[in-house]
PyMOL commands that place a pseudoatom at each C-alpha (Angstrom):
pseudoatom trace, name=CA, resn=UNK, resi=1, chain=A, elem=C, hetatm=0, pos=[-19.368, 4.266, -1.146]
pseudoatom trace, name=CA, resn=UNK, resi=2, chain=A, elem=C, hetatm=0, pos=[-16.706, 6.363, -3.236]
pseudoatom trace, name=CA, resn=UNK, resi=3, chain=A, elem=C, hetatm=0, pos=[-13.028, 5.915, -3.084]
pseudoatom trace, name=CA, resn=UNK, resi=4, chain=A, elem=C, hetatm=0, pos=[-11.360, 9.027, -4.443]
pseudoatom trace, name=CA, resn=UNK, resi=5, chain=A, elem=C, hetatm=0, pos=[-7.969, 7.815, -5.556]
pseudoatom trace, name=CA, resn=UNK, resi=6, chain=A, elem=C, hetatm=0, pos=[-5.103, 7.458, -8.209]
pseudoatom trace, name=CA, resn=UNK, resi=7, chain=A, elem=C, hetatm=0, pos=[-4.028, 3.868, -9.556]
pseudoatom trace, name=CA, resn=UNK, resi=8, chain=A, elem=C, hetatm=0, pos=[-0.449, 4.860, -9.215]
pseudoatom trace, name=CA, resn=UNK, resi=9, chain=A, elem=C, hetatm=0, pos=[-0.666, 5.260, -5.614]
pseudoatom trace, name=CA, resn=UNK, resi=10, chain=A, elem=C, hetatm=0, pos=[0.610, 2.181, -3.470]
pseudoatom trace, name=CA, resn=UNK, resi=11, chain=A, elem=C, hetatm=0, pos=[-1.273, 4.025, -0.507]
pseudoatom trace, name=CA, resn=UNK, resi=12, chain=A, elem=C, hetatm=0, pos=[-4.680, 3.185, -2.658]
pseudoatom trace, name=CA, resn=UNK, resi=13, chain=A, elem=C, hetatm=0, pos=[-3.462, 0.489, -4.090]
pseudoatom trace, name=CA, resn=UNK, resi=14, chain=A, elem=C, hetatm=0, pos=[-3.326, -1.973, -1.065]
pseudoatom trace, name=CA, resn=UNK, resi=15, chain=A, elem=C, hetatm=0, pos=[-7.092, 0.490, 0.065]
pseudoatom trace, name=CA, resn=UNK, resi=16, chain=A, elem=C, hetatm=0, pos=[-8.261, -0.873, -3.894]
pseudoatom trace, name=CA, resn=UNK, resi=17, chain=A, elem=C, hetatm=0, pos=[-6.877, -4.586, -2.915]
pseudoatom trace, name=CA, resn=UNK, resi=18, chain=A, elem=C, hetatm=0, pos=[-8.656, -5.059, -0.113]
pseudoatom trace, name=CA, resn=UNK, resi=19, chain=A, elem=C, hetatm=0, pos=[-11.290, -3.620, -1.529]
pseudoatom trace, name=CA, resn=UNK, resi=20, chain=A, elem=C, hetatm=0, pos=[-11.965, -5.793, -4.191]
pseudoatom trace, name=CA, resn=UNK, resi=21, chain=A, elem=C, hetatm=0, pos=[-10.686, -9.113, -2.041]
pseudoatom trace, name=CA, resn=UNK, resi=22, chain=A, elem=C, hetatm=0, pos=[-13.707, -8.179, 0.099]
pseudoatom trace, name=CA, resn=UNK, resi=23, chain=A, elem=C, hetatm=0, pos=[-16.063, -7.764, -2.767]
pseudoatom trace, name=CA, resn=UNK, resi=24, chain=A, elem=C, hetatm=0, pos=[-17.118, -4.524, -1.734]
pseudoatom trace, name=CA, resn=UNK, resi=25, chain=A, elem=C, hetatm=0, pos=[-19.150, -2.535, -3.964]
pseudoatom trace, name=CA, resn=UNK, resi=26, chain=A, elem=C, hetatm=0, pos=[-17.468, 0.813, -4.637]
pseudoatom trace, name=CA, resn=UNK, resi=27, chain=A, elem=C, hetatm=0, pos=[-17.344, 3.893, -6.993]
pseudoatom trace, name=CA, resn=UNK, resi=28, chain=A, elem=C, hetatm=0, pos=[-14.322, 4.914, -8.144]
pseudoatom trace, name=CA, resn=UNK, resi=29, chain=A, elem=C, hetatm=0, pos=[-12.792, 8.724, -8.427]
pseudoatom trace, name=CA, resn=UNK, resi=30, chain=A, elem=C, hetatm=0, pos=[-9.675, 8.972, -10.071]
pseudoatom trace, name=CA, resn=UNK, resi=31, chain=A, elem=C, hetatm=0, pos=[-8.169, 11.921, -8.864]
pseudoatom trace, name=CA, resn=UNK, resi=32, chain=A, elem=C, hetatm=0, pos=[-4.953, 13.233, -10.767]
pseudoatom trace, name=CA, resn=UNK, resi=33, chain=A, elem=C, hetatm=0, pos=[-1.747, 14.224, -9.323]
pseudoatom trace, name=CA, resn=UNK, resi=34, chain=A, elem=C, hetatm=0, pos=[-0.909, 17.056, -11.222]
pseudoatom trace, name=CA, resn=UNK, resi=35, chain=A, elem=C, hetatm=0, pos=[-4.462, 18.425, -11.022]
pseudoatom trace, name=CA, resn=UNK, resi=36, chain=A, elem=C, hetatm=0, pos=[-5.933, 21.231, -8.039]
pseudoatom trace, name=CA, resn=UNK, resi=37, chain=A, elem=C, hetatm=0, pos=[-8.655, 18.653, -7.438]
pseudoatom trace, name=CA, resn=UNK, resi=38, chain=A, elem=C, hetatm=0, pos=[-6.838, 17.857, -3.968]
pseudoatom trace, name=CA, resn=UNK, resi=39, chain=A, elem=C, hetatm=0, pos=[-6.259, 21.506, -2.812]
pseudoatom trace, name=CA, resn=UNK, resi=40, chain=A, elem=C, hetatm=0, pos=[-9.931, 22.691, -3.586]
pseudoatom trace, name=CA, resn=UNK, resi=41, chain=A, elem=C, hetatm=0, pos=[-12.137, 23.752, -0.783]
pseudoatom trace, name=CA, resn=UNK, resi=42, chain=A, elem=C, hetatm=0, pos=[-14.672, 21.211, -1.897]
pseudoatom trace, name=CA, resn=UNK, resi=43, chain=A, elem=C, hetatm=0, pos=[-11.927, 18.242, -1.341]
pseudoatom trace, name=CA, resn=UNK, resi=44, chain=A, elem=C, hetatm=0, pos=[-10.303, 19.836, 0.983]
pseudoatom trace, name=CA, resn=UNK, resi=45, chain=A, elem=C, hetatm=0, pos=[-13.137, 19.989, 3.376]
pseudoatom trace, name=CA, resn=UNK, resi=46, chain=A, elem=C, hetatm=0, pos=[-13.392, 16.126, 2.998]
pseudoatom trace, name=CA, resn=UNK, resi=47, chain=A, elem=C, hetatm=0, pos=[-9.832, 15.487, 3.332]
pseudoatom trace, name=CA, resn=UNK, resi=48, chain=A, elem=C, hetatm=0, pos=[-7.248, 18.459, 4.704]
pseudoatom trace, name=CA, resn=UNK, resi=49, chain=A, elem=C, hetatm=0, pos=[-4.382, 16.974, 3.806]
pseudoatom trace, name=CA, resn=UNK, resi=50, chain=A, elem=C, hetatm=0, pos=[-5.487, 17.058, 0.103]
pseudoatom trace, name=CA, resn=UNK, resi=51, chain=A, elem=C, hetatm=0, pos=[-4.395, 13.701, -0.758]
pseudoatom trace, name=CA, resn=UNK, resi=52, chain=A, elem=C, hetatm=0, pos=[-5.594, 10.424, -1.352]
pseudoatom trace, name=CA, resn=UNK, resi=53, chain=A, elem=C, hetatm=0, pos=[-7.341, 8.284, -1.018]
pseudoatom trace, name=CA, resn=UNK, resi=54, chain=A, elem=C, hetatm=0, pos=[-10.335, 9.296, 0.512]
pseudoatom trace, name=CA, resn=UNK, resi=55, chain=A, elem=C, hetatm=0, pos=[-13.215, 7.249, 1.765]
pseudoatom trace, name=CA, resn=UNK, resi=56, chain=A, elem=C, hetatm=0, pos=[-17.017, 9.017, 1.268]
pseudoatom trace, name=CA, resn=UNK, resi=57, chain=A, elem=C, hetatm=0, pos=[-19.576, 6.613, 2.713]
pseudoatom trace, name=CA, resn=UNK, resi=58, chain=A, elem=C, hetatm=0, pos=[-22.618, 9.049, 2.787]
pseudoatom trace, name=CA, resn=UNK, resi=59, chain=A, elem=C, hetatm=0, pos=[-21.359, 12.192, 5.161]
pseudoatom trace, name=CA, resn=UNK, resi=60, chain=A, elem=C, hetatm=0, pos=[-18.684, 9.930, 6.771]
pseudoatom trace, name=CA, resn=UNK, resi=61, chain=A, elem=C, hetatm=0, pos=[-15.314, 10.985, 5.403]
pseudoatom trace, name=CA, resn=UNK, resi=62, chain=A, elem=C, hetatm=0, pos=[-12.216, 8.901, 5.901]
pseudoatom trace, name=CA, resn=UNK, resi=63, chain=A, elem=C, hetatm=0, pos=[-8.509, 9.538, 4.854]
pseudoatom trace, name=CA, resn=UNK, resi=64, chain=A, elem=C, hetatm=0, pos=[-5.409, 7.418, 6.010]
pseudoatom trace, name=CA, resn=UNK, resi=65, chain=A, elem=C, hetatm=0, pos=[-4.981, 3.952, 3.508]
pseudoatom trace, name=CA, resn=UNK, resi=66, chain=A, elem=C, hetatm=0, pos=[-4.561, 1.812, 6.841]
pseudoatom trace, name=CA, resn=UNK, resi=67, chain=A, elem=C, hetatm=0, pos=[-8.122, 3.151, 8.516]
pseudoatom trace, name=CA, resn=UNK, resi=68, chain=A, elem=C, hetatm=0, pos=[-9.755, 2.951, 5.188]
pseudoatom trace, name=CA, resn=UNK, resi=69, chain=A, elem=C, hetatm=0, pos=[-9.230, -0.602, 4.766]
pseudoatom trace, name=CA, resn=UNK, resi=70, chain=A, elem=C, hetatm=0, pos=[-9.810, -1.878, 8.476]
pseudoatom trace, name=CA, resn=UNK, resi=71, chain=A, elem=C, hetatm=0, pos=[-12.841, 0.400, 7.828]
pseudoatom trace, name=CA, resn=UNK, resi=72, chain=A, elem=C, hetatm=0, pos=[-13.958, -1.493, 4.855]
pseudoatom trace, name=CA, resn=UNK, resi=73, chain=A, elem=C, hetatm=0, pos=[-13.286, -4.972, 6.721]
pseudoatom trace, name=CA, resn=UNK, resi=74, chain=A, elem=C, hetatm=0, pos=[-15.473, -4.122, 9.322]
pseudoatom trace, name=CA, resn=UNK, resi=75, chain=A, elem=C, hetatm=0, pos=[-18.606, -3.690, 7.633]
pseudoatom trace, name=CA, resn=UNK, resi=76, chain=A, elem=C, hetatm=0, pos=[-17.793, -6.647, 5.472]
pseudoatom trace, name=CA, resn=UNK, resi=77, chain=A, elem=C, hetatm=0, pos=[-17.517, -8.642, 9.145]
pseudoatom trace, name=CA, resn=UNK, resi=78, chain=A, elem=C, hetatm=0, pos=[-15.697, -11.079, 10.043]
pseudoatom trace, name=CA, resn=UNK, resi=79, chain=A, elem=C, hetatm=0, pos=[-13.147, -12.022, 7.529]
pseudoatom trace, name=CA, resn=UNK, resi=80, chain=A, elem=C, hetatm=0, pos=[-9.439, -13.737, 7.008]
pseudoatom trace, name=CA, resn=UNK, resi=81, chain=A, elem=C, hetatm=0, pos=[-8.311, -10.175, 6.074]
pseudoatom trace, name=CA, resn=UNK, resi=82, chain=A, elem=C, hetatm=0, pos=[-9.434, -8.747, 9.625]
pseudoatom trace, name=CA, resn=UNK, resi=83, chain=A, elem=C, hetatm=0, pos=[-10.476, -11.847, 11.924]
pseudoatom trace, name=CA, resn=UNK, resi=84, chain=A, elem=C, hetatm=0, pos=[-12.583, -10.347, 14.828]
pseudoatom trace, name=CA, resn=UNK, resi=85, chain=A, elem=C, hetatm=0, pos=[-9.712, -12.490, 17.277]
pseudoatom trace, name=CA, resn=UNK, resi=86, chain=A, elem=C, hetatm=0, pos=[-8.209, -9.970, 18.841]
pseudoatom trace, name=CA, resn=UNK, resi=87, chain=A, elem=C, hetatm=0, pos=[-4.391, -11.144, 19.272]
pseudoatom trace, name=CA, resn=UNK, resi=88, chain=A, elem=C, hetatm=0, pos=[-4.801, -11.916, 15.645]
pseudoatom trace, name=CA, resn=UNK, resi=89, chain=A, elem=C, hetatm=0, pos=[-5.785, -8.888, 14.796]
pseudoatom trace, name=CA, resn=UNK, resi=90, chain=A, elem=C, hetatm=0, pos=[-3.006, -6.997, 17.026]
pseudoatom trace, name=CA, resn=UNK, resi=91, chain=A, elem=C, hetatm=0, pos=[-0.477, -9.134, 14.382]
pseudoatom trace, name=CA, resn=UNK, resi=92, chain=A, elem=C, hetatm=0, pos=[-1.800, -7.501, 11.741]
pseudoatom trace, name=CA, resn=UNK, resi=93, chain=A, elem=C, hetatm=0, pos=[-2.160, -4.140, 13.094]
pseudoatom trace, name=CA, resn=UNK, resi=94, chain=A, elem=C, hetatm=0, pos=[1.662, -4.823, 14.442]
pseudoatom trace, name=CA, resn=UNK, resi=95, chain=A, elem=C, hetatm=0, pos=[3.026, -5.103, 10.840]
pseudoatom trace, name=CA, resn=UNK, resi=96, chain=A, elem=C, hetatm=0, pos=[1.125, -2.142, 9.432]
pseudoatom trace, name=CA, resn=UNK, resi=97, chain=A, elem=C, hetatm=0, pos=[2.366, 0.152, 11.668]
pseudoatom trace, name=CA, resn=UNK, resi=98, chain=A, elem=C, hetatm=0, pos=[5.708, -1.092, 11.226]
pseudoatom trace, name=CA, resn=UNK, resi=99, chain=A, elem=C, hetatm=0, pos=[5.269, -0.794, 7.053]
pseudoatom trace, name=CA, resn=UNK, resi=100, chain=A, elem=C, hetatm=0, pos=[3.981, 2.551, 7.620]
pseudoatom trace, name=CA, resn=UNK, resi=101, chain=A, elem=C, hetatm=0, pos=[7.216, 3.499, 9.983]
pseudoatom trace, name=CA, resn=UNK, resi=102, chain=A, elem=C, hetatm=0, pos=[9.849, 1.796, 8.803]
pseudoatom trace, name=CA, resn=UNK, resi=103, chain=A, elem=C, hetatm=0, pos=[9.546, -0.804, 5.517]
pseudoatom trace, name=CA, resn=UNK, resi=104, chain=A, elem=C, hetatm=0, pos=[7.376, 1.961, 3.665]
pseudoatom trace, name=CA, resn=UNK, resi=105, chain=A, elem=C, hetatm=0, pos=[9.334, 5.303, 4.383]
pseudoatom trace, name=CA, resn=UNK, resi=106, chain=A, elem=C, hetatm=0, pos=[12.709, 3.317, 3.085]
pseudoatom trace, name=CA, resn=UNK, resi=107, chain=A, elem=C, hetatm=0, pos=[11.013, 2.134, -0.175]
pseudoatom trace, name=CA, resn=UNK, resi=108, chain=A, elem=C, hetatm=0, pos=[8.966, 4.802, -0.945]
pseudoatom trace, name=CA, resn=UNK, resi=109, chain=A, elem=C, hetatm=0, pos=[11.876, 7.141, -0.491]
pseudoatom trace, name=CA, resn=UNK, resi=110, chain=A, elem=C, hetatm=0, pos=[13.844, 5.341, -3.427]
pseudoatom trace, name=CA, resn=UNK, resi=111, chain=A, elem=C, hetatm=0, pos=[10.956, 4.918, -5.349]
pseudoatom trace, name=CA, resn=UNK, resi=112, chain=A, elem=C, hetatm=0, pos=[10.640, 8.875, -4.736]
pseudoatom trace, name=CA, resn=UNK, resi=113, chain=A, elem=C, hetatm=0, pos=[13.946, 9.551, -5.147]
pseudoatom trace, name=CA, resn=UNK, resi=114, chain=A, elem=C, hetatm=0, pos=[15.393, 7.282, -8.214]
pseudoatom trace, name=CA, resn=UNK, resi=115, chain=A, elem=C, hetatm=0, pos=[11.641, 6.967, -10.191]
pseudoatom trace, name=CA, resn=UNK, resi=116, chain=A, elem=C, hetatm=0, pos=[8.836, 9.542, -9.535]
pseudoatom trace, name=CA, resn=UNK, resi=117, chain=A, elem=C, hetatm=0, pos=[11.291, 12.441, -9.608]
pseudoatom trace, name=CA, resn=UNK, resi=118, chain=A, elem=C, hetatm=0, pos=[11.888, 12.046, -12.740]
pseudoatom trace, name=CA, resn=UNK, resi=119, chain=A, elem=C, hetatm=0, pos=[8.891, 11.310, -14.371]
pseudoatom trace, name=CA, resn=UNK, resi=120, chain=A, elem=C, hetatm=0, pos=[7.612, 14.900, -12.501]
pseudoatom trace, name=CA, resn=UNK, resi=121, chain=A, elem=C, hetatm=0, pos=[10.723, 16.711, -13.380]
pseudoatom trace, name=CA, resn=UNK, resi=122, chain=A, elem=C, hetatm=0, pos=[11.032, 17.498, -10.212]
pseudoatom trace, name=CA, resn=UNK, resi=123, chain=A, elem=C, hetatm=0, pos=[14.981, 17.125, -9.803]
pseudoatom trace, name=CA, resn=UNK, resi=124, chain=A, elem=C, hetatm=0, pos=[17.970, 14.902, -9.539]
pseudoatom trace, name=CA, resn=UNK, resi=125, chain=A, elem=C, hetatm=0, pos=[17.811, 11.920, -7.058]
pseudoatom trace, name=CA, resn=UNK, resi=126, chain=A, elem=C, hetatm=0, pos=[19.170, 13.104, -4.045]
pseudoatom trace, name=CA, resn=UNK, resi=127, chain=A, elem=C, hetatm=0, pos=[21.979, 10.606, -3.435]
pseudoatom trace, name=CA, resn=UNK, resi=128, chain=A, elem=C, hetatm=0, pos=[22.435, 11.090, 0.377]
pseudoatom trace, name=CA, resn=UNK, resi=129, chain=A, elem=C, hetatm=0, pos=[18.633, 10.157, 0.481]
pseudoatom trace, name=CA, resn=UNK, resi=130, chain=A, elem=C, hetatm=0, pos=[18.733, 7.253, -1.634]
pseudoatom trace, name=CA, resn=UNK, resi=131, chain=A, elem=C, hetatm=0, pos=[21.777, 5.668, 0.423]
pseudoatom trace, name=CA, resn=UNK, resi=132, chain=A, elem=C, hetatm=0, pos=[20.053, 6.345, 3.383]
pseudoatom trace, name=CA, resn=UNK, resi=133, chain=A, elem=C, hetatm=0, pos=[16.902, 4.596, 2.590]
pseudoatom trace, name=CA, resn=UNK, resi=134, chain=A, elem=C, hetatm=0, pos=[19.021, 2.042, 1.182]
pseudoatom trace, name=CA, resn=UNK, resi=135, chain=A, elem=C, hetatm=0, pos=[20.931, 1.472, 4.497]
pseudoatom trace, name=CA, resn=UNK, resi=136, chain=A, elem=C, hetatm=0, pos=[17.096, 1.239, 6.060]
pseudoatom trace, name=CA, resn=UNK, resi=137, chain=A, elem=C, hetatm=0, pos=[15.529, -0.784, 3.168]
pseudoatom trace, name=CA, resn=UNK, resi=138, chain=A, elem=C, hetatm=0, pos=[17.931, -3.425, 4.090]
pseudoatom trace, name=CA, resn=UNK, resi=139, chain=A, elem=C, hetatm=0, pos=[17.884, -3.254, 7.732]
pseudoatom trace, name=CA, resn=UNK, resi=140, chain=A, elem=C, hetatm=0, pos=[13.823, -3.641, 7.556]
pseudoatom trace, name=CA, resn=UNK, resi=141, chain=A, elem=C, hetatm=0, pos=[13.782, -6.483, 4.590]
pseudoatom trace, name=CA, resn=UNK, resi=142, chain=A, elem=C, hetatm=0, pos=[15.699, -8.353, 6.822]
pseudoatom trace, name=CA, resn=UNK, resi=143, chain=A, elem=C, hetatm=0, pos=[13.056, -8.237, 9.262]
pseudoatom trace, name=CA, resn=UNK, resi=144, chain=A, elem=C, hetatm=0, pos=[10.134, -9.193, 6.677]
pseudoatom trace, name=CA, resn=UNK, resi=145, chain=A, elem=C, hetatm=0, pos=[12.502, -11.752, 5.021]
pseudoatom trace, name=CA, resn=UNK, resi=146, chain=A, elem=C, hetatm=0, pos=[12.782, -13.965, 8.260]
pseudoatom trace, name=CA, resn=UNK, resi=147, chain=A, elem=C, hetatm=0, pos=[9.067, -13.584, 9.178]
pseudoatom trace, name=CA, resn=UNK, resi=148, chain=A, elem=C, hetatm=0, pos=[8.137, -14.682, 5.975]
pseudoatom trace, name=CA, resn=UNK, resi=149, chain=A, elem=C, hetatm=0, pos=[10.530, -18.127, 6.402]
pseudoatom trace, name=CA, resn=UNK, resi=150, chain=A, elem=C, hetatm=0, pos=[8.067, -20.862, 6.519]
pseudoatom trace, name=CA, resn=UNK, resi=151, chain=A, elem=C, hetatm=0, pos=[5.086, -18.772, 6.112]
pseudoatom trace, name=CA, resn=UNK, resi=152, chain=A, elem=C, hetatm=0, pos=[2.861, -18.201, 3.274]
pseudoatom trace, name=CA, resn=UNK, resi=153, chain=A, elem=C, hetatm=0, pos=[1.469, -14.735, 4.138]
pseudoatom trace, name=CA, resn=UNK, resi=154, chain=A, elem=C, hetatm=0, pos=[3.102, -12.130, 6.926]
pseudoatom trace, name=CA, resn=UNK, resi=155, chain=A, elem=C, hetatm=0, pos=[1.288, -13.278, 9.947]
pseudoatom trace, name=CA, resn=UNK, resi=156, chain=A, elem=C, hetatm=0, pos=[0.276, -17.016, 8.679]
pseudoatom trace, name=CA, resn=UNK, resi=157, chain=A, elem=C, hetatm=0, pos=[-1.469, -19.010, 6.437]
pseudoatom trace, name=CA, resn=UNK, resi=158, chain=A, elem=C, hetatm=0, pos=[-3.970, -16.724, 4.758]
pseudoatom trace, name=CA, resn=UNK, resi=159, chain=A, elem=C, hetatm=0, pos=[-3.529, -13.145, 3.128]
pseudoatom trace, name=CA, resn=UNK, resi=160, chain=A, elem=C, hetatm=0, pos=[-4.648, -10.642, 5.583]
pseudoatom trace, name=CA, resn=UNK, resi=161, chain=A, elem=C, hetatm=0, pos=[-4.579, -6.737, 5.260]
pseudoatom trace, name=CA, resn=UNK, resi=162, chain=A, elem=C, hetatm=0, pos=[-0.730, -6.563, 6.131]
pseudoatom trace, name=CA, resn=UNK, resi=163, chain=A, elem=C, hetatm=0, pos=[0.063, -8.435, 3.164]
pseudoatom trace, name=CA, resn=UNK, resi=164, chain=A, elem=C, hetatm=0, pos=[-1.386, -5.747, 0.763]
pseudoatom trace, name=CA, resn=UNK, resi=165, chain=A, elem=C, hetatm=0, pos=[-0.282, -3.285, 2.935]
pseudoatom trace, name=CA, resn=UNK, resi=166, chain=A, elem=C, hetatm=0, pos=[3.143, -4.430, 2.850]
pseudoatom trace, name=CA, resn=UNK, resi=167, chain=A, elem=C, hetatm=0, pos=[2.825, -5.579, -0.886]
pseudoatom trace, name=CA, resn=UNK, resi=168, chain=A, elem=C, hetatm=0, pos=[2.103, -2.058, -1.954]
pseudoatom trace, name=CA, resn=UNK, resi=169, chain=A, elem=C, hetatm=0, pos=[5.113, -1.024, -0.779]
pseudoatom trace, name=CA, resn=UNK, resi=170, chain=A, elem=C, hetatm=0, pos=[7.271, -2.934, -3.443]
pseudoatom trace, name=CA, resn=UNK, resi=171, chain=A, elem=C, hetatm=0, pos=[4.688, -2.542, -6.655]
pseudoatom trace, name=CA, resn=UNK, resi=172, chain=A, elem=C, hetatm=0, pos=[7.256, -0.296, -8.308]
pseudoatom trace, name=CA, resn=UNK, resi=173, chain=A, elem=C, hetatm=0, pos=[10.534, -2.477, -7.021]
pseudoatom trace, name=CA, resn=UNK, resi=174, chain=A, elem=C, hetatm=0, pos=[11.522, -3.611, -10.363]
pseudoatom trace, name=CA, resn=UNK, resi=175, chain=A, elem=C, hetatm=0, pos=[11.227, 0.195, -12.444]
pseudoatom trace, name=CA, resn=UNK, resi=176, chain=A, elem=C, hetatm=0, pos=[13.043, 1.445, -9.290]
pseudoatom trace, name=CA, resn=UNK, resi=177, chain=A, elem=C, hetatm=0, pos=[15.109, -1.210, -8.976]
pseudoatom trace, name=CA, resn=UNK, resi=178, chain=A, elem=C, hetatm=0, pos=[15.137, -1.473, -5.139]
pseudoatom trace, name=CA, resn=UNK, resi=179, chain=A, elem=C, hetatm=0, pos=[17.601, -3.546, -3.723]
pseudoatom trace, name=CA, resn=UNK, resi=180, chain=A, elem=C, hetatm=0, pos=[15.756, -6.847, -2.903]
pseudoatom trace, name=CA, resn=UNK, resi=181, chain=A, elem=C, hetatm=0, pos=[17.554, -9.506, -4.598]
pseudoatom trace, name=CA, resn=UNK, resi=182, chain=A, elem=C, hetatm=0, pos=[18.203, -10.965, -2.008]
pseudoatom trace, name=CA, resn=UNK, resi=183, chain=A, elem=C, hetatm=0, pos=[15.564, -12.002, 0.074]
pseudoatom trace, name=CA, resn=UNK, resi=184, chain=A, elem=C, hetatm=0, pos=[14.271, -14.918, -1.677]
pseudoatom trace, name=CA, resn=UNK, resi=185, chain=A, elem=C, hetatm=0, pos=[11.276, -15.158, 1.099]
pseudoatom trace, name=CA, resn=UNK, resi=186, chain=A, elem=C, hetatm=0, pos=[10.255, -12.046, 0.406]
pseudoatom trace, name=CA, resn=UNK, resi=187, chain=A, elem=C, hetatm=0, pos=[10.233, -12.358, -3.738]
pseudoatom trace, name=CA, resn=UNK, resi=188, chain=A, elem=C, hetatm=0, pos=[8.325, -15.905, -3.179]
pseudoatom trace, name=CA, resn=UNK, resi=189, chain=A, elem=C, hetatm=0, pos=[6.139, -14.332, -1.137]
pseudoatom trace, name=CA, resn=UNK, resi=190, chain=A, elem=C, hetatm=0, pos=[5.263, -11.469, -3.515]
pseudoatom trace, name=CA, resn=UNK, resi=191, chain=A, elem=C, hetatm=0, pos=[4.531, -13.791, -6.558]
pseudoatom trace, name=CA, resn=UNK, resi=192, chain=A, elem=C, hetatm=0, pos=[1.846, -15.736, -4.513]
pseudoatom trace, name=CA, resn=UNK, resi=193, chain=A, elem=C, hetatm=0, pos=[0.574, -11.594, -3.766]
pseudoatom trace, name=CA, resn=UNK, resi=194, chain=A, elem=C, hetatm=0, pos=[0.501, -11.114, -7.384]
pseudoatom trace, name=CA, resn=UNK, resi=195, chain=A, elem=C, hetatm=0, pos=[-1.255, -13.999, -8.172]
pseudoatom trace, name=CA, resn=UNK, resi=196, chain=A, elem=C, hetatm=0, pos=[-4.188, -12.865, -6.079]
pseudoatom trace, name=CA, resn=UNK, resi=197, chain=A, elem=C, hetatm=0, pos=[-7.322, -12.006, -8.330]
pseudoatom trace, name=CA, resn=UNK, resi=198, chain=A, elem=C, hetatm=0, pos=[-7.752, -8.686, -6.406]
pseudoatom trace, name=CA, resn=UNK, resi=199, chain=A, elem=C, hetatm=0, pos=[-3.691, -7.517, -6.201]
pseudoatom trace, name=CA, resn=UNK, resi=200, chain=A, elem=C, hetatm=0, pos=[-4.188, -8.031, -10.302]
pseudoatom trace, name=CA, resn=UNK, resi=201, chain=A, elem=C, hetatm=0, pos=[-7.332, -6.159, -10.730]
pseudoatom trace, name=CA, resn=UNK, resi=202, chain=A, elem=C, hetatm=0, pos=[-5.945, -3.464, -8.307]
pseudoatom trace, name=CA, resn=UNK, resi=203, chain=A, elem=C, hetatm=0, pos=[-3.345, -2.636, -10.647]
pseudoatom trace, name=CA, resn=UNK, resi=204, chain=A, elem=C, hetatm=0, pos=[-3.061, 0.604, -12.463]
pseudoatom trace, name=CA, resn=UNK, resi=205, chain=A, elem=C, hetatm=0, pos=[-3.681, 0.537, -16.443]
pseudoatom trace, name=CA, resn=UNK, resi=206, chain=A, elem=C, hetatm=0, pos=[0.032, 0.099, -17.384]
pseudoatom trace, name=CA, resn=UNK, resi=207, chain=A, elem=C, hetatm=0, pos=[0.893, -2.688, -15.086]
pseudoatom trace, name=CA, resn=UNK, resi=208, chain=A, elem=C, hetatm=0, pos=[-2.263, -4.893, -16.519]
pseudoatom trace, name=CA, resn=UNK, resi=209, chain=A, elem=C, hetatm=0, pos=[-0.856, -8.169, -18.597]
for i in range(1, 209): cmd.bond("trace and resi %d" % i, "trace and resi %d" % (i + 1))
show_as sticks, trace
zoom trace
């Protein structure tokens, strides 16, 4: 299998974290930002939205960082990450849509807003934005914050693919400074996240200690 992908991208960052948790053998495309890799017919055919990551496992292609990594769970078979129990599994599902709807939009939107815009020149932070996704950050930490009172990982005991989707979410909260202080649940719970052999070997080049 071949993951194209780009170690700055919390979307294949949680895909490379699973990845690796599972001890799944995979070949890895780095696939630059600023380069027309993504909008070439070649990629494009494999991925139409010409981003990443992208999942080739012989002629099956798969986009989308949440299929990819139930994907990748599946053929590993059962597993803590994905248990085949069905109302467990729902949990996890539960909290990945709801990082991909609410708790990722709001973060990603500072990190957009107050970090990556200007390391791409692309612009001043938009401050309407930023106090918007503040106003939602906070609304949706709250949520995470109480789940994660009395519980080691989102939905229990063991780290399951919501944690490193959620995780992936805050791997740039300290450069963009996003408002977390706060929630001490959620901090705890993001140290015992980066203690995790595969969160540190999923981490780009510049993060590594």
């Amino acid at each position: 299998m071949k993951l194209y992908q780009n170690p700055m991208s919390p979307p294949c960052r949680r895909v490379l974290a699973a990845a690796y948790h599972l001890n799944t053998p995979i070949e890895l495309q780095t696939v630059e930002f600023q380069s027309s890799q993504m909008q070439s017919p070649e990629y494009l055919k494999m991925n139409p939205n010409g981003a990443v990551p992208l999942l080739q496992d012989g002629d099956f292609h798969l986009w989308e960082s949440g299929a990819i990594m139930q994907y990748l769970a599946e053929k590993k078979g059962n597993t803590e990450l994905y248990p085949q129990d069905v109302k467990t599994r729902a949990d996890i599902t539960r909290w990945n849509f709801w990082s991909a709807y609410h708790f990722g939009p709001a973060a990603g939107t500072i990190v957009w807003e107050t970090l990556v815009k200007k390391m791409m020149n692309a612009g001043e932070p938009d401050v309407n934005a930023v106090k918007e996704a503040t106003e939602d950050f906070h609304k949706y930490a709250k949520v995470l914050n109480q789940q994660l009172d009395g519980r080691q990982f989102v939905t229990g005991k063991t780290v399951t693919l919501a944690d490193y989707t959620i995780a992936s979410n805050l791997m740039y909260a300290e450069a963009a400074r996003l408002p977390w202080d706060s929630y001490s649940h959620i901090k705890s719970w993001y140290k015992r996240i980066e203690g995790l052999d595969a969160w540190k070997k999923s981490a780009p080049p510049s993060f590594q200690k």
